[in-house]
C-alpha positions in Angstrom: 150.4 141.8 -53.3 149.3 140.4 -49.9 151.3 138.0 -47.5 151.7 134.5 -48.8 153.2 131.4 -46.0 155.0 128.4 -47.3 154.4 125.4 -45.3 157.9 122.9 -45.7 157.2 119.6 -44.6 158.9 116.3 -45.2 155.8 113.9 -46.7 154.2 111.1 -45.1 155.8 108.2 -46.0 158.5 109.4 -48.1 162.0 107.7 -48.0 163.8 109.6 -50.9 162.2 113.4 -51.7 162.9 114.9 -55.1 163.1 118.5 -55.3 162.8 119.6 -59.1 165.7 121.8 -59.5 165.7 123.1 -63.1 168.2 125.9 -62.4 165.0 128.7 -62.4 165.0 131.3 -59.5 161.6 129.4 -57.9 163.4 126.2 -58.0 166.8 127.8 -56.1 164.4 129.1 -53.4 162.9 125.9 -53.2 165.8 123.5 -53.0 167.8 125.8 -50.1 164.1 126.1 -48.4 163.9 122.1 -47.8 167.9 121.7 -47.8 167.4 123.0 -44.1 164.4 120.6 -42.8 165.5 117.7 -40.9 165.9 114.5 -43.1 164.0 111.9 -41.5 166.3 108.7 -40.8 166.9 106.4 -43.2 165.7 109.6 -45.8 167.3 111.3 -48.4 167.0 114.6 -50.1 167.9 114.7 -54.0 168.3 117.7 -56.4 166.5 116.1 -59.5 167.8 118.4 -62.9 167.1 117.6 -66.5 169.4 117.9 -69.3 166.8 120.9 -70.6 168.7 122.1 -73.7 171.6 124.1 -73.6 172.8 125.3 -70.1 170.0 124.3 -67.4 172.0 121.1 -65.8 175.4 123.5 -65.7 172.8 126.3 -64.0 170.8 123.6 -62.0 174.5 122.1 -60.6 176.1 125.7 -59.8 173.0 126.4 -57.1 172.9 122.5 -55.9 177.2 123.3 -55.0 175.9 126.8 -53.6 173.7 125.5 -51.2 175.7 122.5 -50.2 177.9 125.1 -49.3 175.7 127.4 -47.6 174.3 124.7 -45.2 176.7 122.2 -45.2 174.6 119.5 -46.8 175.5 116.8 -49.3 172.6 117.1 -51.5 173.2 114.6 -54.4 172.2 115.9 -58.0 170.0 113.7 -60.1 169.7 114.6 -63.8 167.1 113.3 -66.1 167.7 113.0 -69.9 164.7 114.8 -72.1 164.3 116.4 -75.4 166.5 119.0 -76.3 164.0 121.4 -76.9 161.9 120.5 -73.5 160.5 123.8 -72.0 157.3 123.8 -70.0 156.6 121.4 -66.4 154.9 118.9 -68.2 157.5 117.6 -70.7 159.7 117.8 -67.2 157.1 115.8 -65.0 157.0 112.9 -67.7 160.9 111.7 -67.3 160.2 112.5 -63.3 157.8 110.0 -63.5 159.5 107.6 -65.1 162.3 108.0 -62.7 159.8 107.6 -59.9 158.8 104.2 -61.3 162.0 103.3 -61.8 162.6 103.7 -57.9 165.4 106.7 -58.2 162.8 108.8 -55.5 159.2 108.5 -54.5 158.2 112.2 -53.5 159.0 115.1 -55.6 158.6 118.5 -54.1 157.7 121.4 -57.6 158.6 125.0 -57.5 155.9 125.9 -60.0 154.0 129.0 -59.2 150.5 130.3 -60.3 150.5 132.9 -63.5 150.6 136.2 -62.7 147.1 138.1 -63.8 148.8 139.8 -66.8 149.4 139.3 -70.3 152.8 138.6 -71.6 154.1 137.9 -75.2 154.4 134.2 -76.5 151.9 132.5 -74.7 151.6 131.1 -70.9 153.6 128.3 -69.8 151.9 125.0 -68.7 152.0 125.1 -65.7 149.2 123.2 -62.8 146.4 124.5 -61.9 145.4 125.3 -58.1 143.0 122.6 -58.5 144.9 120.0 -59.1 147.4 120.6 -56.5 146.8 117.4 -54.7 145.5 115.0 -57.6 148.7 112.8 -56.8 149.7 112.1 -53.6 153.6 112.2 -54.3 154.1 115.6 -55.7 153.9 118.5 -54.0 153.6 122.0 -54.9 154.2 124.2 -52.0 154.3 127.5 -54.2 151.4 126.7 -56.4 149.3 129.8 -54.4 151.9 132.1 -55.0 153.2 134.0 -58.2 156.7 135.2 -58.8 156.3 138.2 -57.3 155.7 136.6 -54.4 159.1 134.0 -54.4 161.1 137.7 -55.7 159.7 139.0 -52.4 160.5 135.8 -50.1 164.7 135.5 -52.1 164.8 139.6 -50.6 163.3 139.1 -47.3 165.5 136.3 -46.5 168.5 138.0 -47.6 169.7 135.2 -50.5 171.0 137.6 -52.9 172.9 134.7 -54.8 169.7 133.3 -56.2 169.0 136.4 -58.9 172.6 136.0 -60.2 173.2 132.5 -60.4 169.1 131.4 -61.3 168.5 130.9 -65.0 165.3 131.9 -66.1 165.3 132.8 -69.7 163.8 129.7 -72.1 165.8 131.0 -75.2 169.2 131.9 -74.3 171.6 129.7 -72.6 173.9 132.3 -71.5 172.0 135.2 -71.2 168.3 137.0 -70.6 166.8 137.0 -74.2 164.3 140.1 -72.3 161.5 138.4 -74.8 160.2 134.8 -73.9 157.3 134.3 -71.3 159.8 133.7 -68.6 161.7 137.0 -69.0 158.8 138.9 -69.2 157.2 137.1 -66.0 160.7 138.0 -63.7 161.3 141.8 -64.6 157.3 142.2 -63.9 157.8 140.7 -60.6 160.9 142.4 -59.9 159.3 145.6 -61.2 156.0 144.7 -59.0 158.0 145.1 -56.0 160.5 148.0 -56.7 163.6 145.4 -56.8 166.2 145.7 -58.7 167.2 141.9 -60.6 171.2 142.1 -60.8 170.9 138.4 -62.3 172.3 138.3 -65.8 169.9 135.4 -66.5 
């Protein structure tokens, strides 16, 4: 699997920093990850959530109270009206965008990863590629080198065992883990990949 580093940094020249918070297990790990660096003054950190269908805002606000909690942070949750059936980054990044131009924030920090090097039933998501990482200045991807089995390793190793149970990663299923979209399939391989248990029911 290899040892993967995550560099968290505030950006140059960034006044208020989005983190896309869709209620995911990558997106948990990254919103706790940058809850703790030092808000620049006169900066502000936002939790920016989309009403994604059934269940993501209710999952995205549950971890957003968790670490507020956890560090003692006021973290203010932002969330963006989309379709109802929105599933993949870029029908998220469009409204972010929008948002962006409408002055809400001007950075956004993504938790998307890179696809594992396996085949799963129902396609790939679309997700950014490694090379186009830095095509805009104002989003950054700090896990775009890593795949899940990478951010399951980094949630064990830092001992934040709330992330599998309260994350929602299943695309189908509001409530619980459908066990057959992309997504499902992608977190019990990394789970597995590792020799983790996932007590998440999500």
């Amino acid at each position: 699997m290899g040892t993967k580093s995550v560099d968290v940094y505030w950006p140059d020249g960034i006044k208020r920093l989005g983190v896309m918070t869709s209620g995911g297990f990558d997106s948990a790990l990254l919103l706790w990850m940058w809850a703790q660096y030092p808000v620049p003054e006169g900066c502000s950190l936002i939790a920016v959530a989309t009403d994604r269908g059934s269940g993501a805002k209710e999952f995205a606000q549950g971890i957003v109270a968790k670490v507020n909690e956890l560090l003692g942070t006021d973290i203010e949750l932002l969330i963006l009206p989309v379709g109802e059936n929105t599933r993949h980054p870029q029908q998220v990044n469009k409204p972010a965008n929008i948002a962006m131009r409408k002055g809400m924030f001007d950075g956004v920090v993504s938790a998307d990863t890179s696809n594992p090097d396996v085949t799963f039933p129902g396609g790939e998501p679309q997700r950014i590629g490694l090379d186009k990482q830095f095509a805009y200045s104002n989003w950054q991807h700090p896990f775009l080198h890593m795949d899940k089995s990478h951010t399951v390793q980094l949630v064990h190793d830092l001992g934040l065992d709330w992330i599998p149970t309260m994350s929602h990663t299943c695309t189908d299923s509001a409530d619980i883990r459908c066990n057959k979209c992309w997504q499902c399939k992608e977190r019990a391989w990394a789970f597995d990949k590792i020799g983790l248990i996932d007590y998440g029911k999500y």
